[in-house]
N, CA, C and O atoms as a GROMACS GRO file, in nm:
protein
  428
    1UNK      N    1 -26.010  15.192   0.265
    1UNK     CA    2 -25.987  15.276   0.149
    1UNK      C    3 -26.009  15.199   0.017
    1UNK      O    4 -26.079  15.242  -0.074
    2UNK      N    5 -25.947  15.090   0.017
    2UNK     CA    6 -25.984  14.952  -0.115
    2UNK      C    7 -26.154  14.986  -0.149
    2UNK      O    8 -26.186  15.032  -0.258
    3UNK      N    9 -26.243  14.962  -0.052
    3UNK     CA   10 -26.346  14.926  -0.058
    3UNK      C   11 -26.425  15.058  -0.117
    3UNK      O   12 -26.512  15.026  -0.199
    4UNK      N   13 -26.416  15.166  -0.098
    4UNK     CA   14 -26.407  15.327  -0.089
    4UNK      C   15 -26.414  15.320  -0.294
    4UNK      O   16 -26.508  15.339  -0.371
    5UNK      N   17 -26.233  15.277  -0.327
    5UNK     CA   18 -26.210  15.263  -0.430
    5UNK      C   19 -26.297  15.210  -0.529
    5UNK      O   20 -26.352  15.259  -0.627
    6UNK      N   21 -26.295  15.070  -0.464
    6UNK     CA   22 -26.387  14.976  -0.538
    6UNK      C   23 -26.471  15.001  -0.592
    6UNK      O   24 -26.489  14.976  -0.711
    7UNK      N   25 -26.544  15.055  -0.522
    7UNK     CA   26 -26.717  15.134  -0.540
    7UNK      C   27 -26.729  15.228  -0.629
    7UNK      O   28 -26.821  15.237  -0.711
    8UNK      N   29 -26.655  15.289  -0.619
    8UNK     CA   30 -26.645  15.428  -0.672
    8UNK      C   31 -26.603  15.393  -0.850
    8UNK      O   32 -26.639  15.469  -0.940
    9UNK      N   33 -26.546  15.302  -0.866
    9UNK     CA   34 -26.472  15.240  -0.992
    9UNK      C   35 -26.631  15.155  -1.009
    9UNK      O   36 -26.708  15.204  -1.092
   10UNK      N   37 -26.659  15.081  -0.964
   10UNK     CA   38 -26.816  15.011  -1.001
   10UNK      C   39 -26.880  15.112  -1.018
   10UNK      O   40 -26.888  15.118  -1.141
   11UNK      N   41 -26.941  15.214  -0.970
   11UNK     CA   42 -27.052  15.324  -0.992
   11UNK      C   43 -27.009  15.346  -1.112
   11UNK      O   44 -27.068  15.284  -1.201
   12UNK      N   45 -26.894  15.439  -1.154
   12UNK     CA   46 -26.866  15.492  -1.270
   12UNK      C   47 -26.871  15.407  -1.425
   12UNK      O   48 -26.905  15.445  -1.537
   13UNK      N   49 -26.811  15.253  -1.366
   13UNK     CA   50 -26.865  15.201  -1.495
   13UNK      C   51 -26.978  15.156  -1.518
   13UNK      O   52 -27.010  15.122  -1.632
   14UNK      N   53 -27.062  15.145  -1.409
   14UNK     CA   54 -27.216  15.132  -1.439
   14UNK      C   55 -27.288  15.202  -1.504
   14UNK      O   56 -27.381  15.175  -1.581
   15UNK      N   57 -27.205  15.374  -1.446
   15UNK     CA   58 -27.318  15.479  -1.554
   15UNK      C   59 -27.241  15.490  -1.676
   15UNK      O   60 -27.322  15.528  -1.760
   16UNK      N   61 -27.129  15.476  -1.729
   16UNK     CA   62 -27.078  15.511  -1.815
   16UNK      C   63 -27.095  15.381  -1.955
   16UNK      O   64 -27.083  15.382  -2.077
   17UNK      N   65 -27.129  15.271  -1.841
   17UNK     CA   66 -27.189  15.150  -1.933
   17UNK      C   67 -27.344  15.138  -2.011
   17UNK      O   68 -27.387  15.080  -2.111
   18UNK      N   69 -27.399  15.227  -1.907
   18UNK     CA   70 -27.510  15.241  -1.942
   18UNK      C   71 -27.574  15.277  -2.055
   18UNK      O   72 -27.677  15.233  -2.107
   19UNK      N   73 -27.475  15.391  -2.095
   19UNK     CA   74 -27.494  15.475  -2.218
   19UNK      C   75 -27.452  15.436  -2.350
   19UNK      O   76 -27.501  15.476  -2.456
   20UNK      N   77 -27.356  15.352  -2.337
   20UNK     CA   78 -27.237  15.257  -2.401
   20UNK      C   79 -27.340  15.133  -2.472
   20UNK      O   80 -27.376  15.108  -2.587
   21UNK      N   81 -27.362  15.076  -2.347
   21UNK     CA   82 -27.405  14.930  -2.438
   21UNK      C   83 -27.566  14.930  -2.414
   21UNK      O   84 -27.620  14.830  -2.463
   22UNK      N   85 -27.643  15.009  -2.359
   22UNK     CA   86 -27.798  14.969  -2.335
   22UNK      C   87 -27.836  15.078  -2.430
   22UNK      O   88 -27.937  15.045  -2.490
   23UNK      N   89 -27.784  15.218  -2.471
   23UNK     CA   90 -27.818  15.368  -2.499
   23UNK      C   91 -27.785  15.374  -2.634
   23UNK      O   92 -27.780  15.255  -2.665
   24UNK      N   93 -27.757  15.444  -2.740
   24UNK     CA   94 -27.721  15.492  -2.846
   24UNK      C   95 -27.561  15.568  -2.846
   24UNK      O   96 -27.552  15.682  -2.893
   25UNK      N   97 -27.480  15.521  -2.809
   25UNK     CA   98 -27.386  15.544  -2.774
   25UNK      C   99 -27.309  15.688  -2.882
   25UNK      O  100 -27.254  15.792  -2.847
   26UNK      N  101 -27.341  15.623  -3.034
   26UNK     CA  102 -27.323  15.702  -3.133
   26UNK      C  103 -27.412  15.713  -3.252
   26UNK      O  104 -27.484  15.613  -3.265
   27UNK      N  105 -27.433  15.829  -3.364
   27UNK     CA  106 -27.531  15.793  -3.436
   27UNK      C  107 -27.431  15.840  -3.559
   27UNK      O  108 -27.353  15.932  -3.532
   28UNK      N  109 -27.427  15.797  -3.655
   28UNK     CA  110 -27.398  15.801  -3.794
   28UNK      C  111 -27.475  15.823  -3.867
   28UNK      O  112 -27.580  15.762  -3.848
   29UNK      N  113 -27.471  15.919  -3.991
   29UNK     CA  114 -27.580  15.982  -4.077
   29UNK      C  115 -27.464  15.937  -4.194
   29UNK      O  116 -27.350  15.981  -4.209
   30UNK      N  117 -27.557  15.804  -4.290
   30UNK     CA  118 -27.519  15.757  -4.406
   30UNK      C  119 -27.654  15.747  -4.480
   30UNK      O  120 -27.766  15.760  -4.431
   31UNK      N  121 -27.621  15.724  -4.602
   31UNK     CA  122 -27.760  15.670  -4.656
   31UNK      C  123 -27.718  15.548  -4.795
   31UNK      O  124 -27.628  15.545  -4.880
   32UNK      N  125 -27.802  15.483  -4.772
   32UNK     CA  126 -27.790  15.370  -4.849
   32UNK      C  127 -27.724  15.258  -4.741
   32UNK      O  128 -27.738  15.146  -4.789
   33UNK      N  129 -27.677  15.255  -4.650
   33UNK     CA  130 -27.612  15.154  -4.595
   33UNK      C  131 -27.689  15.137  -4.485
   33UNK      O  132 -27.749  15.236  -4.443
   34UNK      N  133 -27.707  14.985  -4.402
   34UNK     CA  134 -27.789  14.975  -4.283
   34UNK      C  135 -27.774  15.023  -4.196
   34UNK      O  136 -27.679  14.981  -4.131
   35UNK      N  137 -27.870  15.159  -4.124
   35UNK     CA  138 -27.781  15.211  -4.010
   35UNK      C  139 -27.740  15.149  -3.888
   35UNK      O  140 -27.641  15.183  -3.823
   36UNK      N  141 -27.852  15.017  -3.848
   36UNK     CA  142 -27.736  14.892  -3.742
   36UNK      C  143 -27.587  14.933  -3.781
   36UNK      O  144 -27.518  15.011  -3.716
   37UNK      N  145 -27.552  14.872  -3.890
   37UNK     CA  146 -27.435  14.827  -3.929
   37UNK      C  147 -27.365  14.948  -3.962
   37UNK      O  148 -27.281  14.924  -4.049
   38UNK      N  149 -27.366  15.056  -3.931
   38UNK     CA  150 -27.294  15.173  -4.020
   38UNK      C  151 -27.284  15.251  -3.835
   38UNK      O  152 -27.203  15.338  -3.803
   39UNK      N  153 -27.377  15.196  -3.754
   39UNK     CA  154 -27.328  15.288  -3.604
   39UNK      C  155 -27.286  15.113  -3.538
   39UNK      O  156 -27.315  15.099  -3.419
   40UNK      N  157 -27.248  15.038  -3.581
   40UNK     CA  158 -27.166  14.941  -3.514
   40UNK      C  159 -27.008  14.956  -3.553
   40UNK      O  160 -26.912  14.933  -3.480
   41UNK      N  161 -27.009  15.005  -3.699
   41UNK     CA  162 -26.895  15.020  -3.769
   41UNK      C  163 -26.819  15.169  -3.712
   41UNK      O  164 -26.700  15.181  -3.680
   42UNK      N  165 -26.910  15.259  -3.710
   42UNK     CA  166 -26.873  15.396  -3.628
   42UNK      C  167 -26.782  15.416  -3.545
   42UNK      O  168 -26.680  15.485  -3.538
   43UNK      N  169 -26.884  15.286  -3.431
   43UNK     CA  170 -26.876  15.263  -3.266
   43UNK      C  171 -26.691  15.231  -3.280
   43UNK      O  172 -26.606  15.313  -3.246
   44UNK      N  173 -26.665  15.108  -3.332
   44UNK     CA  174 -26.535  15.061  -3.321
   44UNK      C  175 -26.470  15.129  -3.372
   44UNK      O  176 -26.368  15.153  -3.306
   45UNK      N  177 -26.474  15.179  -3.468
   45UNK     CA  178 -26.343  15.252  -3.583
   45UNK      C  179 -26.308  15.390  -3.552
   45UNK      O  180 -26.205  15.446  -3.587
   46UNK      N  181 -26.419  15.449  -3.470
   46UNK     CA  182 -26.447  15.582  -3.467
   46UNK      C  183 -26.455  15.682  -3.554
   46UNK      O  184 -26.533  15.659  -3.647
   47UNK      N  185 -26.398  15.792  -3.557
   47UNK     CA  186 -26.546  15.895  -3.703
   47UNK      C  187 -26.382  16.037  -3.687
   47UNK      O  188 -26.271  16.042  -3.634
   48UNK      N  189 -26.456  16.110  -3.758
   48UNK     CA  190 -26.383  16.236  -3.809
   48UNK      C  191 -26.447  16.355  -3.864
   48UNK      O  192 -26.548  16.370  -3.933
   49UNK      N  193 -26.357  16.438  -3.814
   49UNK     CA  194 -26.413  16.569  -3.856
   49UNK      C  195 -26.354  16.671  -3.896
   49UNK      O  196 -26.256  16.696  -3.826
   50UNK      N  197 -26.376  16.764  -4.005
   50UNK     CA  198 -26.264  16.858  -4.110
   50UNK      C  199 -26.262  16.977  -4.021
   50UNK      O  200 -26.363  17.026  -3.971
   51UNK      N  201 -26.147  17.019  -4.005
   51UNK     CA  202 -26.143  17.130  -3.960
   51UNK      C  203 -26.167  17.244  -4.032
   51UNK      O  204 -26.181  17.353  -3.977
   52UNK      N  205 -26.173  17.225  -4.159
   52UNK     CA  206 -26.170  17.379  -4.222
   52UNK      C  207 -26.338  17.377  -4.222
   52UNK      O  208 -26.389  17.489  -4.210
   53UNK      N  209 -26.423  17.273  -4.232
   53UNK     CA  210 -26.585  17.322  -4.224
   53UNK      C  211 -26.597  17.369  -4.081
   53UNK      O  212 -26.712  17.412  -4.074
   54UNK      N  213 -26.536  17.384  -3.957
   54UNK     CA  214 -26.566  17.449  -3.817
   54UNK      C  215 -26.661  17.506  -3.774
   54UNK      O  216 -26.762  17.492  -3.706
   55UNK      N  217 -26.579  17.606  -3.858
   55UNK     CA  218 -26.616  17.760  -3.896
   55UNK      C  219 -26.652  17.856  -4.015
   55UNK      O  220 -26.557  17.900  -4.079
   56UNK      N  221 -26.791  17.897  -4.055
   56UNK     CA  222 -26.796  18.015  -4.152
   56UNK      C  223 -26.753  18.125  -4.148
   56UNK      O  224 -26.816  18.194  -4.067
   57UNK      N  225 -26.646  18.197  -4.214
   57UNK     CA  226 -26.566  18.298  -4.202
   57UNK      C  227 -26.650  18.407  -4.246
   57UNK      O  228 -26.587  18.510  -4.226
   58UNK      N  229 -26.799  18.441  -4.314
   58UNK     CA  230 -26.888  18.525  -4.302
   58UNK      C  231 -26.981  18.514  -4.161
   58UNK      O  232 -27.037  18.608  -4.105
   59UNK      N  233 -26.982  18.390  -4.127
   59UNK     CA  234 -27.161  18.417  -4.058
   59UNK      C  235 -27.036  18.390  -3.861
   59UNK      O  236 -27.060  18.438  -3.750
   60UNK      N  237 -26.947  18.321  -3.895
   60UNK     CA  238 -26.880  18.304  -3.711
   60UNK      C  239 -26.880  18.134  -3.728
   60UNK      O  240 -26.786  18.055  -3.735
   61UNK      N  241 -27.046  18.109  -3.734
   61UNK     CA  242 -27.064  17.950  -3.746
   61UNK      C  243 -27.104  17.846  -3.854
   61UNK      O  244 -27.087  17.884  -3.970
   62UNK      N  245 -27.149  17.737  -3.837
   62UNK     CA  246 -27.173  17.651  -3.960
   62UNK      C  247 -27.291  17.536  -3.876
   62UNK      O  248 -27.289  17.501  -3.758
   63UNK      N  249 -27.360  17.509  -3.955
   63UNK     CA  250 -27.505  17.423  -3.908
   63UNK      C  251 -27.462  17.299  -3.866
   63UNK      O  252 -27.516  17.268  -3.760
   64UNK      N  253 -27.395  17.227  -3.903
   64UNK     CA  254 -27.294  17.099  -3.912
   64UNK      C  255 -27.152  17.092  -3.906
   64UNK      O  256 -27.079  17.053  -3.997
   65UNK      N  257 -27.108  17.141  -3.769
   65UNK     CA  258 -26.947  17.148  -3.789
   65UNK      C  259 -26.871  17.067  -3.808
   65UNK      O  260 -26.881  16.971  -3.732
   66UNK      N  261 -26.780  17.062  -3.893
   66UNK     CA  262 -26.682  16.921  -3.940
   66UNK      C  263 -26.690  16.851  -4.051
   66UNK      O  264 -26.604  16.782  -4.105
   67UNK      N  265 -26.826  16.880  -4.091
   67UNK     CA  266 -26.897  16.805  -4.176
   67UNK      C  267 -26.881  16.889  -4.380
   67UNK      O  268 -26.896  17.003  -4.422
   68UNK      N  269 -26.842  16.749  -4.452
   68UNK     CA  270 -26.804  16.840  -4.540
   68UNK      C  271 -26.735  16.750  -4.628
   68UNK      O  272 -26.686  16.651  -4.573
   69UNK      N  273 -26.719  16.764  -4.763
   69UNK     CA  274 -26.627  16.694  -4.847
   69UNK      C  275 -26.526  16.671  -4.842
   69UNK      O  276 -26.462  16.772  -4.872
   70UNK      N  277 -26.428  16.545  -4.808
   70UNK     CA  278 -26.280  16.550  -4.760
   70UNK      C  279 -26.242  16.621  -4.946
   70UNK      O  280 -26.312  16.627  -5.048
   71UNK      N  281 -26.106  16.662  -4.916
   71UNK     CA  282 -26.023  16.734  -5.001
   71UNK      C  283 -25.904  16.666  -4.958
   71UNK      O  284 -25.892  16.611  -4.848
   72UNK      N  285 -25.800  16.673  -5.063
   72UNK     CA  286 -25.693  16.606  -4.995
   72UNK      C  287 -25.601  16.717  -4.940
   72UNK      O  288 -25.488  16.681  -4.907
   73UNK      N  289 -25.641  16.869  -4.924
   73UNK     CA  290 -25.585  16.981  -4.850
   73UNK      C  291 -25.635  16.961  -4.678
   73UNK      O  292 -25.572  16.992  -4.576
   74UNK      N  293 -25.757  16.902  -4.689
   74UNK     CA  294 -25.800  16.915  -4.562
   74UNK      C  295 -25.681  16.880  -4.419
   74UNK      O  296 -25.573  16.820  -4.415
   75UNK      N  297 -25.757  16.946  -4.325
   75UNK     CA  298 -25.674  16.895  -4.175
   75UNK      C  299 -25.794  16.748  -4.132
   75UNK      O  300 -25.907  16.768  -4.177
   76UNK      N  301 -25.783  16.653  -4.078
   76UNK     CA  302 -25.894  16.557  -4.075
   76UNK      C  303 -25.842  16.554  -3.900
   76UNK      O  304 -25.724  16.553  -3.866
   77UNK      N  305 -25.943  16.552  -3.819
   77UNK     CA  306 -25.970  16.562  -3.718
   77UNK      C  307 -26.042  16.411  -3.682
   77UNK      O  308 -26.156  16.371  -3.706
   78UNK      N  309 -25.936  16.349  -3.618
   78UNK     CA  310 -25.997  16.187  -3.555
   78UNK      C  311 -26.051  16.208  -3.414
   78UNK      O  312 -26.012  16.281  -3.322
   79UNK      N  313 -26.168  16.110  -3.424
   79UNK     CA  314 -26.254  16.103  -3.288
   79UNK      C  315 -26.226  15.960  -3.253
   79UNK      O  316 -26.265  15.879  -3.337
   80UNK      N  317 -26.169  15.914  -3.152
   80UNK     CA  318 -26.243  15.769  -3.087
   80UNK      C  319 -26.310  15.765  -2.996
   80UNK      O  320 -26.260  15.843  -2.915
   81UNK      N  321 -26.400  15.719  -2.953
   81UNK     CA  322 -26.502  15.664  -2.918
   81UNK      C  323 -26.406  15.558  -2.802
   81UNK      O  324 -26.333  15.476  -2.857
   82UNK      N  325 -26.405  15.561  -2.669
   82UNK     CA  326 -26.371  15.447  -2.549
   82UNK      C  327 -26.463  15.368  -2.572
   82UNK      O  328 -26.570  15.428  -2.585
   83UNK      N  329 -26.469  15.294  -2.579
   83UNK     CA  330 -26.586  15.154  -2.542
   83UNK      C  331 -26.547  15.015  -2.460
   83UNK      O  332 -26.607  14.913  -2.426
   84UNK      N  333 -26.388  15.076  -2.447
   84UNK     CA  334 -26.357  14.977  -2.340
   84UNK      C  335 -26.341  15.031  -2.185
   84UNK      O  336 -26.327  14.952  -2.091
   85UNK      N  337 -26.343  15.157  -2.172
   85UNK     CA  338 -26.338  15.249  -2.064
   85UNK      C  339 -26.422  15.139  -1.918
   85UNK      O  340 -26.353  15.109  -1.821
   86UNK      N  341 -26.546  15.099  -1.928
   86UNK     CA  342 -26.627  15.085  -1.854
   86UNK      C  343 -26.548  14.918  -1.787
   86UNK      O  344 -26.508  14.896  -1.672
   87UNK      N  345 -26.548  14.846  -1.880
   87UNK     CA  346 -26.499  14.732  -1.876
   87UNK      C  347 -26.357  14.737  -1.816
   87UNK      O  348 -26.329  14.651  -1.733
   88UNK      N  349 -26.278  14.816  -1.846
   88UNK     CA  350 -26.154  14.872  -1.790
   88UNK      C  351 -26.188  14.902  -1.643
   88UNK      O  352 -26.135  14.840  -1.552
   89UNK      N  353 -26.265  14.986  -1.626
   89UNK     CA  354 -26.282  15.055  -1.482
   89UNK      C  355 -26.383  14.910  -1.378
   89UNK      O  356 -26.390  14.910  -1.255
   90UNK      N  357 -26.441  14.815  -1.461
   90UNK     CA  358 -26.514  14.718  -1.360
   90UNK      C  359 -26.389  14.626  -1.327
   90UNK      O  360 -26.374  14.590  -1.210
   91UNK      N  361 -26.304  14.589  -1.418
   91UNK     CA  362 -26.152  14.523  -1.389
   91UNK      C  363 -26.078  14.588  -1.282
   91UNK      O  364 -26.064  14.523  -1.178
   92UNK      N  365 -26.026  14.712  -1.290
   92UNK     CA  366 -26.021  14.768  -1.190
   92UNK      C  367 -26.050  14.756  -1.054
   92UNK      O  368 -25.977  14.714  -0.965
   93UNK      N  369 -26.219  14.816  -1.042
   93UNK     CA  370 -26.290  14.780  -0.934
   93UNK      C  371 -26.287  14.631  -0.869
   93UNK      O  372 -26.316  14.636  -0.749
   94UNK      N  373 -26.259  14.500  -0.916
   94UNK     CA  374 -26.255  14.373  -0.871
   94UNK      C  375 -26.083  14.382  -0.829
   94UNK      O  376 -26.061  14.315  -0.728
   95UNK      N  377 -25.971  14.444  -0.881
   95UNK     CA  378 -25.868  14.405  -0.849
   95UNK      C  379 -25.841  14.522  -0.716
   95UNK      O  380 -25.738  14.536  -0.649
   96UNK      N  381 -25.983  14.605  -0.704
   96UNK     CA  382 -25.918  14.635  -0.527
   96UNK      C  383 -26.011  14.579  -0.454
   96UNK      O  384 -25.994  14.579  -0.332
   97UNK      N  385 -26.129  14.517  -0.509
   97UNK     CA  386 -26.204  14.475  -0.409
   97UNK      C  387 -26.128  14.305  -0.364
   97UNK      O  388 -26.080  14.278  -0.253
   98UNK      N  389 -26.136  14.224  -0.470
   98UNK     CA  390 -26.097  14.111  -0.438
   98UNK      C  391 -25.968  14.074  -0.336
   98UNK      O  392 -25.978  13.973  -0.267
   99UNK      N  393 -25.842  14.159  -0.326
   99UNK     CA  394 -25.768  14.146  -0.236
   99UNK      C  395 -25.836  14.122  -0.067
   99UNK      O  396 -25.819  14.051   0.032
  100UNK      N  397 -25.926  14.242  -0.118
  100UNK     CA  398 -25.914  14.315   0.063
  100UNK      C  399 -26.060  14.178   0.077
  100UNK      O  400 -26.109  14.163   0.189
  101UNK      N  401 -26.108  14.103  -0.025
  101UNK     CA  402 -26.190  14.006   0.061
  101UNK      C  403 -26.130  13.883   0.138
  101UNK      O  404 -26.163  13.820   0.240
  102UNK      N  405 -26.008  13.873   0.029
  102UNK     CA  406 -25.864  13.730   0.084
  102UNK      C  407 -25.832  13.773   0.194
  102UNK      O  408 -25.819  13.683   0.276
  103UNK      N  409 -25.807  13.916   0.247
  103UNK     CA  410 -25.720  13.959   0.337
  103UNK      C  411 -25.885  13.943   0.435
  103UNK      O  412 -25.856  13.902   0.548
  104UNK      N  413 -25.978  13.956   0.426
  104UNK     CA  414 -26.058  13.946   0.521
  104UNK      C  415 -26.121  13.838   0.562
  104UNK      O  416 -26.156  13.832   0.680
  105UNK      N  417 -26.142  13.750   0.489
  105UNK     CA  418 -26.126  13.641   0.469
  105UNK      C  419 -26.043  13.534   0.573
  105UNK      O  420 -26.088  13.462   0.662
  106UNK      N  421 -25.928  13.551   0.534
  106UNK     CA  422 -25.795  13.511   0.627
  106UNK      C  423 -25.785  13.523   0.768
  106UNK      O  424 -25.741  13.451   0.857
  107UNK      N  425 -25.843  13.645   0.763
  107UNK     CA  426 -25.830  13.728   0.925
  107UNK      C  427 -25.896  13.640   1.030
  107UNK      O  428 -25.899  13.676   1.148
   0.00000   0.00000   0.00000
């Protein structure tokens, strides 16, 4: 069952790493600032979004939801971003695999 585990915890952070650290994980729309440095800054801090832009109360929707001039009435809606998820789940995966190799090991 360890081994079952193991795997299953390696697969998931493989694909979920994939996207994370090889992929575009997040994109930030600034201007004037380097976008390297403005989706590295993103990545860690994570981002936000207004609730009152959601929704257009004529049309149902809005082209850019969230997106919008903070006000200091606003509701501000925080996003984080896991980026330790994968790394979490490969830690994981070694602390059920590595037992059951001592215990086999031994045998």
């Amino acid at each position: 069952m360890s081994q079952a585990t193991a795997s299953l915890l390696g697969l998931f952070s493989v694909l979920l790493g994939l996207k994370q650290y090889f992929g575009d994980p997040i994109e930030c729309l600034v201007k004037g600032v380097d976008k390297a440095f403005m989706e590295r800054y993103c990545w860690v801090e994570g981002t936000f979004t207004l609730e009152e832009y959601t929704r257009d109360s004529r049309r149902g929707s809005v082209t850019n939801p969230g997106v919008g001039q903070l006000l200091p009435h606003h509701t501000v809606l925080d996003h984080s971003y896991y980026q330790w998820v994968p790394l979490v789940l490969a830690c994981s995966a070694a602390s059920f695999y590595v037992p059951r190799q001592n215990d086999t090991g031994q045998n």
